[in-house]
C-alpha positions as CSV (number, residue, x, y, z in Angstrom):
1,X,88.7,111.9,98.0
2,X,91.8,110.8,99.6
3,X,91.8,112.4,102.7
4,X,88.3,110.1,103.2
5,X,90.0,107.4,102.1
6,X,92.5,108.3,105.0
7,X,89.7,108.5,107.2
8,X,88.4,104.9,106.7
9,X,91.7,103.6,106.8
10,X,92.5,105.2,110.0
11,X,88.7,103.9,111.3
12,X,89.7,100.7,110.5
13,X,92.2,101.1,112.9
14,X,90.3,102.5,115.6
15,X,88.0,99.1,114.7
16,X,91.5,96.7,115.4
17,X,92.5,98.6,118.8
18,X,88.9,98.1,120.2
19,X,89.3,94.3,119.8
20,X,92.6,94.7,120.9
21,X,91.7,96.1,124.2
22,X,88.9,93.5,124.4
23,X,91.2,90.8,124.2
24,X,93.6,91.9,126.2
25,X,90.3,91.9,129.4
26,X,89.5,88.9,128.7
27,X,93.1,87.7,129.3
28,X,93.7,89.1,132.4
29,X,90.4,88.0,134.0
30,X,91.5,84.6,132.8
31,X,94.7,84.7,134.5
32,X,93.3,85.9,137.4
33,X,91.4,82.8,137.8
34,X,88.2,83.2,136.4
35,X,86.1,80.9,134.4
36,X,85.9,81.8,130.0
37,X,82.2,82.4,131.2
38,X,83.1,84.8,133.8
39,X,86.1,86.4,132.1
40,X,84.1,86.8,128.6
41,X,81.7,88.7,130.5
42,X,84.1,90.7,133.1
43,X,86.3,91.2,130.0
44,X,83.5,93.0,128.0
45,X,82.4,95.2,130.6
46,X,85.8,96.5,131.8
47,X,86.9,96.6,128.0
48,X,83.9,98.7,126.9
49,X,84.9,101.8,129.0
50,X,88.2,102.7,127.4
51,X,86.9,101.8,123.4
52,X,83.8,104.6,124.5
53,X,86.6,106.9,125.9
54,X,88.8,106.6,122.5
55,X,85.8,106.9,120.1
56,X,84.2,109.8,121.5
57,X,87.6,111.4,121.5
58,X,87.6,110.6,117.4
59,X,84.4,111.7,116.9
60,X,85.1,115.5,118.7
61,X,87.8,115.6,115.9
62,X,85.7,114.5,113.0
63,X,82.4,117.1,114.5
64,X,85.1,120.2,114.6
65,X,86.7,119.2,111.3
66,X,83.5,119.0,109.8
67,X,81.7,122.1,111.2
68,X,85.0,124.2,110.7
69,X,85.1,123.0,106.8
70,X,81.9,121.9,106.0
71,X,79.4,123.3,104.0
72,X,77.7,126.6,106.0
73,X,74.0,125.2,106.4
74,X,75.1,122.1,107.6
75,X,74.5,120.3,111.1
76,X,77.4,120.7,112.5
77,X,78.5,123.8,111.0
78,X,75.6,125.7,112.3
79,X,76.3,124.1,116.2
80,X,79.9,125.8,116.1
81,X,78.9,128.7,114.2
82,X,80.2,130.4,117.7
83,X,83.6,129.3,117.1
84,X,84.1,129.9,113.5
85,X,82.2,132.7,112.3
86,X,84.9,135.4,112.3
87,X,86.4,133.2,109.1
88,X,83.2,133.2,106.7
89,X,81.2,130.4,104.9
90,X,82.8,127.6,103.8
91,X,82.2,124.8,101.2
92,X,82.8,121.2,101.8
93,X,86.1,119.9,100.6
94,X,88.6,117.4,101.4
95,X,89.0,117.9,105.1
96,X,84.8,117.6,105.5
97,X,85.3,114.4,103.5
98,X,87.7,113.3,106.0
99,X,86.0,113.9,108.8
100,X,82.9,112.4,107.5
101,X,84.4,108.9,106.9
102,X,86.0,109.2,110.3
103,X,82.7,109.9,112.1
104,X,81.0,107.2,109.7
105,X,83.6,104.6,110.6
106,X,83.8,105.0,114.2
107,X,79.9,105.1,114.8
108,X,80.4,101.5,112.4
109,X,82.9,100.6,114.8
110,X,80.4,101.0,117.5
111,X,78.2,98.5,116.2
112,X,80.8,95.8,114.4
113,X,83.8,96.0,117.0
114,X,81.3,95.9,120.0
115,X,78.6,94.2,119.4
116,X,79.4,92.3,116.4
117,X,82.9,90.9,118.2
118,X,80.8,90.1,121.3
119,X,78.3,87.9,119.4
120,X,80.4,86.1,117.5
121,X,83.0,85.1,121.0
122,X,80.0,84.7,122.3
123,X,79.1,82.5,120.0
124,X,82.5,80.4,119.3
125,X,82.8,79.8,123.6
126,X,79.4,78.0,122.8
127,X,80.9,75.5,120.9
128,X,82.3,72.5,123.0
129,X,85.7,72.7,121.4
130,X,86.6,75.9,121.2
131,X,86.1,76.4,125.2
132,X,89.5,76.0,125.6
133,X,90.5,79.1,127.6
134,X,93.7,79.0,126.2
135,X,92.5,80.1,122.8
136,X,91.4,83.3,124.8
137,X,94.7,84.0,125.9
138,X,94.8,82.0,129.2
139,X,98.5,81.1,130.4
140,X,98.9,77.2,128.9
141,X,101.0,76.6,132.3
142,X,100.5,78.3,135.4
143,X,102.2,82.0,135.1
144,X,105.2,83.1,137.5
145,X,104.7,85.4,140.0
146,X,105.3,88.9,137.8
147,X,107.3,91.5,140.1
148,X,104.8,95.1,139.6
149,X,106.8,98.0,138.4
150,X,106.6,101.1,140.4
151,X,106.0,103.5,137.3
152,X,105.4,106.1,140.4
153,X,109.0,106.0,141.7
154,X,110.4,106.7,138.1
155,X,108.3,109.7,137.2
156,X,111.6,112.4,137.1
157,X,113.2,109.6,134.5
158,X,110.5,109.7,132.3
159,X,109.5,113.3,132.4
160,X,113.2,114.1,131.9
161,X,112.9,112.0,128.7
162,X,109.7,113.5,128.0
163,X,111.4,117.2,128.4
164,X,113.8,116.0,126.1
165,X,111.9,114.8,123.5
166,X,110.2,117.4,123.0
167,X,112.9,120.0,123.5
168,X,114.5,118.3,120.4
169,X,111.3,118.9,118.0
170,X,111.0,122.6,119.1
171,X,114.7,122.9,118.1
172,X,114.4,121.1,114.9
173,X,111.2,123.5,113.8
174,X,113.1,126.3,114.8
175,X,116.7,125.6,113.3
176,X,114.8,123.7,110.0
177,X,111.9,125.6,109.7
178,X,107.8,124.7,108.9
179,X,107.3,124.7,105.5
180,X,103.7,125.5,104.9
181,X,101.9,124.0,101.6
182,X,100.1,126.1,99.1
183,X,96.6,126.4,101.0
184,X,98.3,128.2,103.9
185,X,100.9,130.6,102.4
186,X,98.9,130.9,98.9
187,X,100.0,130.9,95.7
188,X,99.6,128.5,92.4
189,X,98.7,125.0,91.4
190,X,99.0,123.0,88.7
191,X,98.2,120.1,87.5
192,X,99.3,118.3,84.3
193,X,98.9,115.3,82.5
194,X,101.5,113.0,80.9
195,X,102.2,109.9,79.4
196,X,105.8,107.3,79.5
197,X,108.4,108.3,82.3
198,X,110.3,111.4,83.1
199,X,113.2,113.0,85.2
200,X,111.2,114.7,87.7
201,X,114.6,116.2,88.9
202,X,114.8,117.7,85.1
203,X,111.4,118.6,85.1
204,X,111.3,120.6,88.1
205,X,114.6,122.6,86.3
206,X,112.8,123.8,83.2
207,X,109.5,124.4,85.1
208,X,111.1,126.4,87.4
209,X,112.8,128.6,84.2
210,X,109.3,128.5,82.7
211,X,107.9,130.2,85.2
212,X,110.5,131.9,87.0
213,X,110.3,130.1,90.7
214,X,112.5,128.6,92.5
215,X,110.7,127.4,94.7
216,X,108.8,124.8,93.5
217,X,107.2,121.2,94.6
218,X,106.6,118.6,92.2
219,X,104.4,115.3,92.4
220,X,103.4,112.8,90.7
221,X,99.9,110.8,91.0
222,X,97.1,108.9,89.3
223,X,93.5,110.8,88.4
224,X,91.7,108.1,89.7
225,X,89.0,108.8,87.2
226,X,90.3,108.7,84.0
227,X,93.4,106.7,84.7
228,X,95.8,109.5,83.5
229,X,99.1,109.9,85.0
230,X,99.3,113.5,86.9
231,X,101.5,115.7,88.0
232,X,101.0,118.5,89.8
233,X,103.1,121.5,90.5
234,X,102.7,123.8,94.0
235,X,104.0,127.4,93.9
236,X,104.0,129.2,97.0
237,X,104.1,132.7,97.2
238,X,102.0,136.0,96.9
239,X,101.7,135.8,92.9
240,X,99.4,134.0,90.7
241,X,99.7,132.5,87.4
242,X,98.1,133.2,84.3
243,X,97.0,131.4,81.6
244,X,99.6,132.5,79.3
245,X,102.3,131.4,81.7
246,X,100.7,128.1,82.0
247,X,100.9,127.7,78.3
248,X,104.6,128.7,78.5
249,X,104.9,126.0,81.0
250,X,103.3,123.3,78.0
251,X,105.2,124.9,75.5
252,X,108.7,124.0,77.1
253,X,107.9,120.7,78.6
254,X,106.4,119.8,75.5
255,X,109.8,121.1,73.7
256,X,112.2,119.4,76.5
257,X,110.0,116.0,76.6
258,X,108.1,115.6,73.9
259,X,107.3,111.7,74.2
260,X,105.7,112.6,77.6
261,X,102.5,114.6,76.0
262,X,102.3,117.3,79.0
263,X,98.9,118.9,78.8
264,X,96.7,121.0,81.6
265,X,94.3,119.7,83.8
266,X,93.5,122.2,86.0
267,X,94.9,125.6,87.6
268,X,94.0,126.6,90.8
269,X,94.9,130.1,92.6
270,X,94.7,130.6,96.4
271,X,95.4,133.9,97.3
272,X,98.1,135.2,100.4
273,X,95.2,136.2,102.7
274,X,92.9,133.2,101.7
275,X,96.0,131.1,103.0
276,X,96.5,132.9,105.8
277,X,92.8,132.8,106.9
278,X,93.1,129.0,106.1
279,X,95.7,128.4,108.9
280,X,94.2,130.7,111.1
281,X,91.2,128.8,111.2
282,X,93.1,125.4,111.5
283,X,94.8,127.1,114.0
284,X,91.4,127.8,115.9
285,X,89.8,124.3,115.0
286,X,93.1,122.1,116.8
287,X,92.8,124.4,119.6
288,X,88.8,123.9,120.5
289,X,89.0,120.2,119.4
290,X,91.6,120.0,122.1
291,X,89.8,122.0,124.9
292,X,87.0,119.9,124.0
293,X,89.1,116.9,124.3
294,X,89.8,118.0,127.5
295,X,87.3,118.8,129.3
296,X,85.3,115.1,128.1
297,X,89.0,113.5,129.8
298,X,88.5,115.4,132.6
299,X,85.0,114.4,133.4
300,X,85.3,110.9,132.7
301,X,88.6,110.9,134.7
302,X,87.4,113.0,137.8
303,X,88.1,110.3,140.4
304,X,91.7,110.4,140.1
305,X,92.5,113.8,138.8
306,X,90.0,115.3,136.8
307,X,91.1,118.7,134.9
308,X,95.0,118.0,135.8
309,X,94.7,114.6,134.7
310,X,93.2,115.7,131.6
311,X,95.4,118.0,131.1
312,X,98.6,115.4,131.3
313,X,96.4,113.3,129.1
């Protein structure tokens, strides 16, 4: 699906920020003065804490996505059964497929962009001429004295910006508005196949006479399958469509555009209170992945601020 292909894309980038934060150890024990032997070694062990800390933060968000829409007798399902049962059985879909590649690749990361990384700089700072430690981000020339920034000092700038910030995004949501897709409101979609080029502008006009909305949403894609071209059509609202309104929908396209060969692939009909149980339980799933969230930054942060630093966090 493509929200798992979303979820390996954005493992592989959980997979880049844990070499990133390895690298970046390693140089500052080097610049502090320590041999590549010692700062390889310091630089793994002080790097390691904070690439656990961000992966077990993913993987709370891939275990609630996949026990809130995953299939009912599955693992994780059944553990937060507690949380979700008001909302009813559920089948896996897109979202489980998401979370499943997340979970996959960040266990994978676990194993290549730890231990794989490790052996292999291990393995090059064994090699005569590559022990260099300026090809592990030492300073080629001895750095200048770097005056520290008290961050401290600064805090009413940067929670005034912070205020700001977010004072502008409330506003925009409320003077703009949230426009929900399909699976929240309900309503209709469609999906079509065609062939050449069209005006979707022109399009969207006689689909919206054809079936007498307004308020459409157009897109075009691939099937990934079969190679057709696609487009599919989103109808929000508390009505369905029929058949016989989808073959009115053919008819005129067909009439209008002719050389584009529009012909149904599927219809799907979500109903208003189907949509608004949807949300509800997204609502319920961002809520307990972020107590969850929480609570983990809280524990592992109890030294220096425990529940209120998690809470910032």
């Amino acid at each position: 699906t493509l929200p798992g292909i979303a979820g390996i894309i954005l493992a592989i980038g959980m997979g880049v920020d844990a070499n990133v934060i390895t690298a970046e150890r390693i140089k500052e024990e080097l610049r502090s003065g320590k041999s590549l032997d010692g700062a390889l070694k310091s630089g793994f062990a002080r790097g390691l804490t904070p690439i656990i800390d961000g992966n077990v933060t993913i993987v709370i968000v891939a275990i609630v996505l996949m026990g809130a829409f995953g299939p009912s007798d599955g693992l994780f399902a059944k553990a937060l059964h507690f949380v979700f049962f008001a909302f009813g059985p559920s089948t896996a879909g897109t979202i489980y497929a998401f979370g499943y590649t997340l979970l996959t690749g960040v266990l994978l990361n676990f194993v290549f962009g730890v231990f794989a990384t490790r052996v292999m700089i291990r393995g090059a700072a064994s090699i005569k001429a590559l022990r260099n430690p300026w090809l592990y981000g030492a300073d080629k020339n001895a750095p200048a004295e770097k005056k520290p920034i008290n961050f401290v000092s600064l805090r009413k700038r940067f929670l005034t910006i912070s205020a700001c910030l977010m004072a502008a995004i409330v506003l925009c949501a409320v003077v703009l508005g949230v426009r929900l897709d399909t699976e929240f409101t309900g309503g209709a979609m469609i999906t079509l196949s065609y062939e050449d080029s069209f005006d979707l502008s022109a399009v969207k006009k006689t689909a919206s006479a054809a079936l007498d909305s307004k308020d459409l949403t157009l897109q075009t894609g691939e099937n990934v399958a079969t190679g057709e071209q696609t487009l599919k059509i989103s109808m929000p609202g508390t009505e369905t469509v029929t058949t016989d309104e989808v073959q009115n929908l053919l008819d005129s396209l067909n009439e209008q555009y002719p050389d584009n060969a529009f012909a149904q692939l599927s219809l799907s009909n979500v109903s208003a209170a189907m949509g608004t149980k949807f949300l509800q339980k997204s609502l319920v799933a961002v809520v307990f992945a972020l107590v969850l969230i929480l609570l983990y930054i809280a524990f592992r942060f109890q030294k220096i601020g425990g529940l209120t630093g998690g809470m910032m966090a």
